[in-house]
PDB file of N, CA, C and O in Angstrom:
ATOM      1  N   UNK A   1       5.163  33.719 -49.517  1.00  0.00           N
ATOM      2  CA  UNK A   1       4.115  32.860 -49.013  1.00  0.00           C
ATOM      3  C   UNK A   1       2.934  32.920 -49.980  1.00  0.00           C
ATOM      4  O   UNK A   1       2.336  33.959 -50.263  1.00  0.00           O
ATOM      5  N   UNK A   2       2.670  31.766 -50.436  1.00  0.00           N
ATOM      6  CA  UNK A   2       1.376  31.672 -51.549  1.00  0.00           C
ATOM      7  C   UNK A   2       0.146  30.843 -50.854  1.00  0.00           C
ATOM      8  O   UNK A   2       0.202  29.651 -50.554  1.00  0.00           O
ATOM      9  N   UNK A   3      -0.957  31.695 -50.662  1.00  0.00           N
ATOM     10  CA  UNK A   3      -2.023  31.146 -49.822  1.00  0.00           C
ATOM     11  C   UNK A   3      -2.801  30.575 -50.803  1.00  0.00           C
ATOM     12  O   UNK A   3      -2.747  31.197 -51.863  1.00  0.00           O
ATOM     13  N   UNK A   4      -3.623  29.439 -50.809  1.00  0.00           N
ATOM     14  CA  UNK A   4      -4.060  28.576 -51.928  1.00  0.00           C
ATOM     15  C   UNK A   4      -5.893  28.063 -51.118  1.00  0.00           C
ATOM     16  O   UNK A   4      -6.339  27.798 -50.002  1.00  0.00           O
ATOM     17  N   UNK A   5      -6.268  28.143 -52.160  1.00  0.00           N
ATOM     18  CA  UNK A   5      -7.804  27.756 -51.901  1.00  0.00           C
ATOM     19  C   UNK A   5      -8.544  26.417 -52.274  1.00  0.00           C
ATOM     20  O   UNK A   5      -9.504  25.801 -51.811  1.00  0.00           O
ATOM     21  N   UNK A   6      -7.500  26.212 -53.517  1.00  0.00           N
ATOM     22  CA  UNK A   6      -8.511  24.884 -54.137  1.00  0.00           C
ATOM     23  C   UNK A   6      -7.864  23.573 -53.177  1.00  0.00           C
ATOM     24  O   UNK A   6      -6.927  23.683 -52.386  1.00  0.00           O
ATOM     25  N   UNK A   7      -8.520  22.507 -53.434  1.00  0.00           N
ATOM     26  CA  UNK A   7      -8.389  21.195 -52.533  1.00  0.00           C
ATOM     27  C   UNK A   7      -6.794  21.046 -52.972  1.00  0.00           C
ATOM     28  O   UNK A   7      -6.265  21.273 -54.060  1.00  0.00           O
ATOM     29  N   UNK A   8      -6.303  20.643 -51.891  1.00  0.00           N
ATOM     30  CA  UNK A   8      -4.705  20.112 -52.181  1.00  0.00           C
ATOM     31  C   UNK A   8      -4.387  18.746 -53.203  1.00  0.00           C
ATOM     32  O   UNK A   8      -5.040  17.704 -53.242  1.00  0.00           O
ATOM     33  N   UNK A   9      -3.541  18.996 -53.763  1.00  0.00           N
ATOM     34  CA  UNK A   9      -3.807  17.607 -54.728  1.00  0.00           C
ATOM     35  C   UNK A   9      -3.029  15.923 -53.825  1.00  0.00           C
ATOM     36  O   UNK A   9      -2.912  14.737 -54.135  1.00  0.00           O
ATOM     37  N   UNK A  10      -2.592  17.008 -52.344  1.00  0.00           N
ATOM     38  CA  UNK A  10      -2.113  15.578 -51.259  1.00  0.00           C
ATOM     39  C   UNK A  10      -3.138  14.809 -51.040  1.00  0.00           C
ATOM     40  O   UNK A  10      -3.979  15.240 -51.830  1.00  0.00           O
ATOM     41  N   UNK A  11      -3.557  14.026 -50.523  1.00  0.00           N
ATOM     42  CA  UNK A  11      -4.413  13.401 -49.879  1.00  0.00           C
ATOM     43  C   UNK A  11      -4.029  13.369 -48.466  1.00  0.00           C
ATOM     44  O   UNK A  11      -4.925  13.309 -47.624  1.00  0.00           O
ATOM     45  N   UNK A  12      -2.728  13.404 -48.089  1.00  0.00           N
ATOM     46  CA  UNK A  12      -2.175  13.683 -46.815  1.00  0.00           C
ATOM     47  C   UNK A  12      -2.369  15.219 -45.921  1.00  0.00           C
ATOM     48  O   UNK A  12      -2.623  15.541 -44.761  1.00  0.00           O
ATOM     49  N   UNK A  13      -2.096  15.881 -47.162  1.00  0.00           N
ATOM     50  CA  UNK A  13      -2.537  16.876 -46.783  1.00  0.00           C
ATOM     51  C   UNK A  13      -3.849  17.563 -47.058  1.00  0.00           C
ATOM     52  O   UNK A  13      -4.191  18.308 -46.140  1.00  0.00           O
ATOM     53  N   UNK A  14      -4.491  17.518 -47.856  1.00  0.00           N
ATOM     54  CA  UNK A  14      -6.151  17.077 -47.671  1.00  0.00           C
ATOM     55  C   UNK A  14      -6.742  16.681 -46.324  1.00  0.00           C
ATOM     56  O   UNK A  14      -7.590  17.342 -45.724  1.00  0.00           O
ATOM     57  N   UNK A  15      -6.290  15.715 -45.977  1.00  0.00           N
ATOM     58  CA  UNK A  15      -7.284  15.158 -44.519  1.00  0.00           C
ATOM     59  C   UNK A  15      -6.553  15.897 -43.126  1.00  0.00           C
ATOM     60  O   UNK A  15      -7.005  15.789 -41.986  1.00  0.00           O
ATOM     61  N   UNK A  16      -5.132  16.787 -43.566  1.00  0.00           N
ATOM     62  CA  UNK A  16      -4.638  17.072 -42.179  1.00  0.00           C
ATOM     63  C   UNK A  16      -5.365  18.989 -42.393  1.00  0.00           C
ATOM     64  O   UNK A  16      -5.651  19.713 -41.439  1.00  0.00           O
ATOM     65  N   UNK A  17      -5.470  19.301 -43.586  1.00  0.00           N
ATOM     66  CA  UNK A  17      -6.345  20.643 -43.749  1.00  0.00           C
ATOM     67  C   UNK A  17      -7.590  20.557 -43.363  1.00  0.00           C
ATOM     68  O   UNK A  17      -8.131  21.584 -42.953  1.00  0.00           O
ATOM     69  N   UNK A  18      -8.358  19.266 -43.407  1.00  0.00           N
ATOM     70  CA  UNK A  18     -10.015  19.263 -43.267  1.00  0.00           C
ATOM     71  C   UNK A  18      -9.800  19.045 -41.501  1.00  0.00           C
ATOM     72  O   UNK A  18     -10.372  19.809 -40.723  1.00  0.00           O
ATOM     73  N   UNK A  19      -9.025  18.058 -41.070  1.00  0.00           N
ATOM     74  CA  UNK A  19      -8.743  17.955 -39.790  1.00  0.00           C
ATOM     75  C   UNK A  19      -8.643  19.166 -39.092  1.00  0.00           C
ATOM     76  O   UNK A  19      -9.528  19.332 -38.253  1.00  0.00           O
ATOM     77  N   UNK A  20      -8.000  19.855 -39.181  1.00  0.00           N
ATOM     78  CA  UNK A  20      -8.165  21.339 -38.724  1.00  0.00           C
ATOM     79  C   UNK A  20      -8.890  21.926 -39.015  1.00  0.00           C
ATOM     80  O   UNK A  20      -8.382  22.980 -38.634  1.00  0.00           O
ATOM     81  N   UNK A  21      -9.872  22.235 -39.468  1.00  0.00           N
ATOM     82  CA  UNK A  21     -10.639  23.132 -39.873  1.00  0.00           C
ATOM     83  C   UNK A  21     -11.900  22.229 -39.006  1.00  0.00           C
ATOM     84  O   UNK A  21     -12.737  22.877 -38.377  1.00  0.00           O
ATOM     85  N   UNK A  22     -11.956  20.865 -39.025  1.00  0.00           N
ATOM     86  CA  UNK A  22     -13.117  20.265 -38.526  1.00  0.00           C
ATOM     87  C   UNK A  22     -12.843  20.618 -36.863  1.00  0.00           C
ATOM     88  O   UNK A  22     -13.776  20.931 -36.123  1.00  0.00           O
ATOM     89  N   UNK A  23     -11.816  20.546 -36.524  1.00  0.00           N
ATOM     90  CA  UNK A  23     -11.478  20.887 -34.794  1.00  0.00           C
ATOM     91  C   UNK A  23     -11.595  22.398 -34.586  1.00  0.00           C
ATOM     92  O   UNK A  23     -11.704  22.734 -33.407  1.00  0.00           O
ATOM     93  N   UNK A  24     -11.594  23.433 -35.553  1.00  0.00           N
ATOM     94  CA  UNK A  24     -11.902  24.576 -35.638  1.00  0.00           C
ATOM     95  C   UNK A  24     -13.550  24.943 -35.289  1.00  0.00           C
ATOM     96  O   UNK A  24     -13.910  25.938 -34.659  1.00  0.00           O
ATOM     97  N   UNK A  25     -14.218  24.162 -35.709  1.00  0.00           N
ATOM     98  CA  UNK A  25     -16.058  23.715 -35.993  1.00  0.00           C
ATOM     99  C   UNK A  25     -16.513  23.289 -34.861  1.00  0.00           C
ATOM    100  O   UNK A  25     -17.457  23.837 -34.291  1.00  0.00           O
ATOM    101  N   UNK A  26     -15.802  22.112 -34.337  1.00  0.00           N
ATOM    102  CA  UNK A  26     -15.834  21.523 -32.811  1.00  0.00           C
ATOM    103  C   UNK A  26     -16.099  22.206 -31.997  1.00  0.00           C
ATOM    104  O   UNK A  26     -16.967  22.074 -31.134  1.00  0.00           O
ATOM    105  N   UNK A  27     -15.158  23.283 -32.225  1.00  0.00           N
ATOM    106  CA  UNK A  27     -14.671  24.229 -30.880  1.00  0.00           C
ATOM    107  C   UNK A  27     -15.892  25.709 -30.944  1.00  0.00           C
ATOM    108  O   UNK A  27     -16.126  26.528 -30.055  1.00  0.00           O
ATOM    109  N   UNK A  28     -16.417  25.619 -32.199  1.00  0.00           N
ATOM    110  CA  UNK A  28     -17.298  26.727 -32.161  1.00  0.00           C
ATOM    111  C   UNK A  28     -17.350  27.424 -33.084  1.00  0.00           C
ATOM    112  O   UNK A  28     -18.313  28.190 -33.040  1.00  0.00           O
ATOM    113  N   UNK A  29     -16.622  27.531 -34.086  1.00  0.00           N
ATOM    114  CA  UNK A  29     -16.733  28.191 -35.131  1.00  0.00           C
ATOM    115  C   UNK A  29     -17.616  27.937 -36.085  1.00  0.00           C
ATOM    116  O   UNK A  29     -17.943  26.829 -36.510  1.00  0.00           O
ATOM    117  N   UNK A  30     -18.110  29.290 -36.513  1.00  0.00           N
ATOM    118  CA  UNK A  30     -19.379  28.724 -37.533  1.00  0.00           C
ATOM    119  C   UNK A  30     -18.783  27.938 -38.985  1.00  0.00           C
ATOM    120  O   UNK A  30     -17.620  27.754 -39.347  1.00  0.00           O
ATOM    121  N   UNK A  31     -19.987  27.593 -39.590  1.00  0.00           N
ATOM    122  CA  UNK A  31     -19.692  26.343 -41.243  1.00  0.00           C
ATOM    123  C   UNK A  31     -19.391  28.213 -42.156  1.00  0.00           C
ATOM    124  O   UNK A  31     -19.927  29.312 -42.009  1.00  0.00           O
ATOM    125  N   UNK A  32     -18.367  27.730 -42.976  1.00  0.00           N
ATOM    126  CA  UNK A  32     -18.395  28.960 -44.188  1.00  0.00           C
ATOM    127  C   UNK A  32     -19.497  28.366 -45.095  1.00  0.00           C
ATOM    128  O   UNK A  32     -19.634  29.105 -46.070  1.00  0.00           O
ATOM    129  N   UNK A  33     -20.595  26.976 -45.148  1.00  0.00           N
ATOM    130  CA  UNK A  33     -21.374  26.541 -45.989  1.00  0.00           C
ATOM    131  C   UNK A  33     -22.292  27.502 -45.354  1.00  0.00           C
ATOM    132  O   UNK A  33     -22.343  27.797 -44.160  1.00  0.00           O
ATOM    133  N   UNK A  34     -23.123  28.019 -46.478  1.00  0.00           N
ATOM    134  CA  UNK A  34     -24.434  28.676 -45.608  1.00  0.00           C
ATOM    135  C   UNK A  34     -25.762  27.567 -45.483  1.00  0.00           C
ATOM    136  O   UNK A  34     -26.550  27.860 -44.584  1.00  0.00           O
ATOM    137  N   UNK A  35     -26.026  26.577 -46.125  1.00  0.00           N
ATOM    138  CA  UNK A  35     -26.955  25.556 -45.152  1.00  0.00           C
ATOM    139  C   UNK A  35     -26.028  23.986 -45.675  1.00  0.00           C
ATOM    140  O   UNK A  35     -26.313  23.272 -46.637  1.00  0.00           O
ATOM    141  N   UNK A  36     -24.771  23.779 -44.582  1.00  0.00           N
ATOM    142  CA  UNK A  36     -24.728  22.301 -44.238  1.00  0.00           C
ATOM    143  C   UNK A  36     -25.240  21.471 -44.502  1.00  0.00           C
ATOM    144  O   UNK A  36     -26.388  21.507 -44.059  1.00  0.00           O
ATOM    145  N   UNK A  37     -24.930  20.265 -45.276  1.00  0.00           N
ATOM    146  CA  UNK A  37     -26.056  19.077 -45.611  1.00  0.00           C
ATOM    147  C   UNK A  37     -26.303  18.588 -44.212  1.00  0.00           C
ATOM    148  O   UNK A  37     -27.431  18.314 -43.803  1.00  0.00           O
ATOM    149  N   UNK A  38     -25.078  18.478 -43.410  1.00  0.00           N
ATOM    150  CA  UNK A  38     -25.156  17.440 -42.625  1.00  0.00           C
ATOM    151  C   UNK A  38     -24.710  18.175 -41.019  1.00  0.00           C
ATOM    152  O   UNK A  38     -24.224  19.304 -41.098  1.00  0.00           O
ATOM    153  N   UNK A  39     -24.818  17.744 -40.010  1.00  0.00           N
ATOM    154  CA  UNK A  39     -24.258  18.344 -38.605  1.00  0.00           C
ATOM    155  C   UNK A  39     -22.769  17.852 -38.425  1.00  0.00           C
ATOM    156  O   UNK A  39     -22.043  18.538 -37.706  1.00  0.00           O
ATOM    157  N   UNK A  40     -22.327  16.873 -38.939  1.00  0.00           N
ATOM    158  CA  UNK A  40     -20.689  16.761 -38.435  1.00  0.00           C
ATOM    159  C   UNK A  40     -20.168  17.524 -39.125  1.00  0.00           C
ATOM    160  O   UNK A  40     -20.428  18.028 -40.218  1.00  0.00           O
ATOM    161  N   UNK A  41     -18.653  17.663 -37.746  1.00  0.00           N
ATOM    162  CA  UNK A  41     -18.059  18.867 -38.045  1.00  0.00           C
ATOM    163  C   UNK A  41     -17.136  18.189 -39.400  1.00  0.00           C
ATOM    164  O   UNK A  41     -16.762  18.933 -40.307  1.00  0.00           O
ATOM    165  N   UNK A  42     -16.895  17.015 -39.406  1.00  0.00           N
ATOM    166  CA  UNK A  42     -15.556  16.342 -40.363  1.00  0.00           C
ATOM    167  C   UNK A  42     -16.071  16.494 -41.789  1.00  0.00           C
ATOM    168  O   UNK A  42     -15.289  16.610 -42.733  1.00  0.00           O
ATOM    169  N   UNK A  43     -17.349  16.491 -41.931  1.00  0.00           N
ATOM    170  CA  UNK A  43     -18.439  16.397 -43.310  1.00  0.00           C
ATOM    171  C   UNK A  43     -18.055  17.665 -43.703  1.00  0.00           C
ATOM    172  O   UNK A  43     -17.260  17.734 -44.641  1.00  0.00           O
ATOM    173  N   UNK A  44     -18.461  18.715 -43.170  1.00  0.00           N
ATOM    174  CA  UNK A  44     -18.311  20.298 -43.235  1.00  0.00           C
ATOM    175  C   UNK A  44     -17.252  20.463 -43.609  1.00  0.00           C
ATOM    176  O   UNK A  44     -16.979  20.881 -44.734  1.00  0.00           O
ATOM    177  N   UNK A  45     -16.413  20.153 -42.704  1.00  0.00           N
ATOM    178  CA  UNK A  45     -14.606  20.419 -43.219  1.00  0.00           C
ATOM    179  C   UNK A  45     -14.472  20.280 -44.835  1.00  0.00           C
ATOM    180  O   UNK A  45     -14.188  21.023 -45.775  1.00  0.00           O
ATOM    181  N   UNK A  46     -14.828  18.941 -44.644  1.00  0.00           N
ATOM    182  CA  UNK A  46     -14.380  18.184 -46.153  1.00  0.00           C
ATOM    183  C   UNK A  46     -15.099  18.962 -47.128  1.00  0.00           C
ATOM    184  O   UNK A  46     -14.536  19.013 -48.222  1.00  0.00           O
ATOM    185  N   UNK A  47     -16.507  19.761 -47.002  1.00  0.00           N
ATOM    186  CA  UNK A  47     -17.165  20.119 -47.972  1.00  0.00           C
ATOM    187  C   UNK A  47     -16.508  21.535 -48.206  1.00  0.00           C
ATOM    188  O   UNK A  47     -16.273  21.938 -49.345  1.00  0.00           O
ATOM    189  N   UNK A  48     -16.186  22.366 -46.930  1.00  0.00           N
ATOM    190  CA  UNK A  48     -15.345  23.424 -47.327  1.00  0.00           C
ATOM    191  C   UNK A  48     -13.872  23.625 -47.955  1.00  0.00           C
ATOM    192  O   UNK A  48     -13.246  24.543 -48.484  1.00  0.00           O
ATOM    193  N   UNK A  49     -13.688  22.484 -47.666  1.00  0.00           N
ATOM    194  CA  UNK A  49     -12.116  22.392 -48.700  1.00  0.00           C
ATOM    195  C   UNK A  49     -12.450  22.044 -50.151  1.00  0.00           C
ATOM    196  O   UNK A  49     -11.849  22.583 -51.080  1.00  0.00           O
ATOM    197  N   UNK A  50     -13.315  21.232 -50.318  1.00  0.00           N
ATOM    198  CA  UNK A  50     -14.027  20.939 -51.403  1.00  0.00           C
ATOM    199  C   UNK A  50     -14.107  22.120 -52.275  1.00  0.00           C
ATOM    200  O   UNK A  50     -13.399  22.043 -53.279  1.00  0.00           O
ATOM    201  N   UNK A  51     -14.740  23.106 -52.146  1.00  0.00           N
ATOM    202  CA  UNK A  51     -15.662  24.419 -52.414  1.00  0.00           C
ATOM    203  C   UNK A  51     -14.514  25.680 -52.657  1.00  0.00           C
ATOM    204  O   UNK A  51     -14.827  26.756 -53.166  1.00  0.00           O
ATOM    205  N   UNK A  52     -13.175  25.351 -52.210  1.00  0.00           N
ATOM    206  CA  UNK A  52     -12.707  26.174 -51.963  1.00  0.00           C
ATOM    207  C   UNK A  52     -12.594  27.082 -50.966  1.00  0.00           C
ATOM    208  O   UNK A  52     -11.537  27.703 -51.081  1.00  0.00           O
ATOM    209  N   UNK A  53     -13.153  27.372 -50.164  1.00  0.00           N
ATOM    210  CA  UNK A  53     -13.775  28.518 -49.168  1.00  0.00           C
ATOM    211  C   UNK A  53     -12.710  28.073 -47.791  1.00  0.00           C
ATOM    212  O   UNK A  53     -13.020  28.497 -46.678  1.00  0.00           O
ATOM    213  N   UNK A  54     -11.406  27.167 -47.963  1.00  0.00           N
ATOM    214  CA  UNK A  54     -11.015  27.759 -46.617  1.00  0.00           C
ATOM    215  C   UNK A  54      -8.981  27.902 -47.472  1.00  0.00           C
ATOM    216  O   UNK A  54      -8.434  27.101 -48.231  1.00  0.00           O
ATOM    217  N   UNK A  55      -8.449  29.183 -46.912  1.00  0.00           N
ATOM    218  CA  UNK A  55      -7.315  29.685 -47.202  1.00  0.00           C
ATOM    219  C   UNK A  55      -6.257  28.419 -46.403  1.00  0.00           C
ATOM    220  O   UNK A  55      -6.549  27.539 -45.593  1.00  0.00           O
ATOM    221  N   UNK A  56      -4.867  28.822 -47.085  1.00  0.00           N
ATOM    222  CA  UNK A  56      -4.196  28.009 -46.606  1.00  0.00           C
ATOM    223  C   UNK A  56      -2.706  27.886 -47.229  1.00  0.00           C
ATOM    224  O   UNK A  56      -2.354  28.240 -48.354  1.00  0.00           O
ATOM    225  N   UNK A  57      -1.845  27.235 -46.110  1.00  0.00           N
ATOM    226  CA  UNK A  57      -0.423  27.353 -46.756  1.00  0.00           C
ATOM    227  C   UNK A  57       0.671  26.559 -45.688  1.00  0.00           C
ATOM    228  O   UNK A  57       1.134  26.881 -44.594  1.00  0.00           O
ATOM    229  N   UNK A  58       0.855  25.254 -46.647  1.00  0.00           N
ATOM    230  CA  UNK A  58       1.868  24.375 -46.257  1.00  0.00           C
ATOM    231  C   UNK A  58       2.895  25.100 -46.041  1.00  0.00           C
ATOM    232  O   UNK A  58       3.574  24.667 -45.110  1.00  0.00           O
ATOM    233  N   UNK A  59       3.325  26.122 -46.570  1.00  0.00           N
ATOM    234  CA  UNK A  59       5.185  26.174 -46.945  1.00  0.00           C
ATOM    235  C   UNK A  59       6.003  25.802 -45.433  1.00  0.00           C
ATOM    236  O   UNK A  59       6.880  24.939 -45.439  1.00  0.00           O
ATOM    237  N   UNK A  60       5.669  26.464 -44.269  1.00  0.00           N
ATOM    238  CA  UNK A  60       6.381  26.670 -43.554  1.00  0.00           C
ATOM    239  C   UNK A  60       5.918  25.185 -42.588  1.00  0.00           C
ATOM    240  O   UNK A  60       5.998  25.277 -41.363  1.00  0.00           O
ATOM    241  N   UNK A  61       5.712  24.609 -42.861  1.00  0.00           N
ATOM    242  CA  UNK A  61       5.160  23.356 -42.172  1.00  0.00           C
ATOM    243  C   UNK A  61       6.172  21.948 -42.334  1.00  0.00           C
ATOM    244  O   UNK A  61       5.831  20.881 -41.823  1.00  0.00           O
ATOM    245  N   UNK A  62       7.278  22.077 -43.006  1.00  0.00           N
ATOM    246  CA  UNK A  62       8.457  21.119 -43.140  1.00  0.00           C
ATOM    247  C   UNK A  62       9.586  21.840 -42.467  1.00  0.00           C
ATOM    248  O   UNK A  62       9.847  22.890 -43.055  1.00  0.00           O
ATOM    249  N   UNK A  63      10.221  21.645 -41.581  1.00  0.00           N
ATOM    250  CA  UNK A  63      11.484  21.803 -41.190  1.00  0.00           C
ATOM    251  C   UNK A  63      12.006  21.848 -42.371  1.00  0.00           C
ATOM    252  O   UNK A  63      11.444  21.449 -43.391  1.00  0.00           O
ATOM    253  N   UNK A  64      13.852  22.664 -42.265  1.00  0.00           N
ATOM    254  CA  UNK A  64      14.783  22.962 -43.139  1.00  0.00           C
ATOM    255  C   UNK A  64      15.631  21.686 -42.312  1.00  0.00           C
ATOM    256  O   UNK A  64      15.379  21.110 -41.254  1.00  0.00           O
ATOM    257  N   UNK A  65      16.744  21.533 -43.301  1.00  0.00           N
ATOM    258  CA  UNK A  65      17.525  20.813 -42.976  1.00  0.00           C
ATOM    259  C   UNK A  65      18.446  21.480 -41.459  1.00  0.00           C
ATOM    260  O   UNK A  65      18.868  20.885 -40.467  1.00  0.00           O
ATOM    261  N   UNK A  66      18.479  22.461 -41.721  1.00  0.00           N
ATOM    262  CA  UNK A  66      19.595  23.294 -40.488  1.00  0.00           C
ATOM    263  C   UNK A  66      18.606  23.345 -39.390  1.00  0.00           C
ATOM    264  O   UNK A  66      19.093  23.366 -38.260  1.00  0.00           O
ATOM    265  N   UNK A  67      17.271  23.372 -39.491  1.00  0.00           N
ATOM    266  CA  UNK A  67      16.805  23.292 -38.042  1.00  0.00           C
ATOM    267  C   UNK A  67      16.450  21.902 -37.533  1.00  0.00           C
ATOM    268  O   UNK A  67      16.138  21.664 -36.366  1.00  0.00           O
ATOM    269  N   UNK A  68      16.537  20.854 -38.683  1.00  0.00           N
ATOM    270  CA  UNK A  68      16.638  19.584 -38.028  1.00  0.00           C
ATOM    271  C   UNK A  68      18.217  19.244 -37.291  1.00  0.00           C
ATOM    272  O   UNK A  68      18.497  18.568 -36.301  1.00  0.00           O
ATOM    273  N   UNK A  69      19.036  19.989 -38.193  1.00  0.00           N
ATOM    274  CA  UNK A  69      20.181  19.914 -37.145  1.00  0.00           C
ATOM    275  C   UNK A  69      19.983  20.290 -35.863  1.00  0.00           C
ATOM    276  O   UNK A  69      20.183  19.501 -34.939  1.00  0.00           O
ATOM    277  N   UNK A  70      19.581  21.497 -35.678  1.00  0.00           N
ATOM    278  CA  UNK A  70      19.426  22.535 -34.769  1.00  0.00           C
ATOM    279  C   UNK A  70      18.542  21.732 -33.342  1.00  0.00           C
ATOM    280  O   UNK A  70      18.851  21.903 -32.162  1.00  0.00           O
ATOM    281  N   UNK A  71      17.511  20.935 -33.803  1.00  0.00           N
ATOM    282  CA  UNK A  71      16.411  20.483 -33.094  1.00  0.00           C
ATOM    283  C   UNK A  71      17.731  18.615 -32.382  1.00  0.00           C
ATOM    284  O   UNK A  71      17.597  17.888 -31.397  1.00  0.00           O
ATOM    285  N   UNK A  72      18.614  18.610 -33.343  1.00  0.00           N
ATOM    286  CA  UNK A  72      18.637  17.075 -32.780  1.00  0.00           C
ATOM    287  C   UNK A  72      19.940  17.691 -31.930  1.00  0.00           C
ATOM    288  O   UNK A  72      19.941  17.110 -30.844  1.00  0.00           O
ATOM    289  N   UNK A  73      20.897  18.510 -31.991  1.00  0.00           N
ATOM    290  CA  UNK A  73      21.913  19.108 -30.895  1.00  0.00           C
ATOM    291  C   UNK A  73      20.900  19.905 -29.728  1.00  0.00           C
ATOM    292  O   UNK A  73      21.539  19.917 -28.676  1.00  0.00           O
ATOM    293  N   UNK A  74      20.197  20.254 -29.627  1.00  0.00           N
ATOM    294  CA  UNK A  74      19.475  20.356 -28.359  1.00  0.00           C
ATOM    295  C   UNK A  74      18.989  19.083 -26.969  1.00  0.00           C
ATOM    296  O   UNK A  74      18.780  19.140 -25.757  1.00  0.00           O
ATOM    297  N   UNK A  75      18.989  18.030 -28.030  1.00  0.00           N
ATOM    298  CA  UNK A  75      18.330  16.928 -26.982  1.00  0.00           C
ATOM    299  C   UNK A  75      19.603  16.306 -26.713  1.00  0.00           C
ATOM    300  O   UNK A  75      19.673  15.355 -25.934  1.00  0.00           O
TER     301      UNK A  75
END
């Protein structure tokens, strides 16, 4: 597992990392910015992925082929 800091070079995955991290903010968690330009939580997100400052790791986030088997013989 390789945990990665700099902005993703997805754009897909870019906005689904800031997305989480902005519903993370929502819910109460403080900014890793120490003075925020701005009060939204989605701004913040984006500026902390920006900056580097939030950890992270796709790998396990695609199904394998055998558990898409696995998932479509269940239903």
């Amino acid at each position: 597992m390789t945990v990665q800091t700099k902005a993703p070079e997805s754009q897909f995955a870019y906005v689904v990392l800031a997305a989480r991290r902005a519903r993370q903010i929502m819910a109460g968690a403080p900014p890793m910015l120490e003075n925020p330009r701005t009060q939204k939580a989605t701004r913040i997100a984006c500026d902390e992925v920006n900056h580097g400052l939030i950890e992270y790791d796709f790998t396990e986030a695609f199904p394998t082929e055998e558990e898409r088997e696995n998932a479509k013989r269940r239903k």
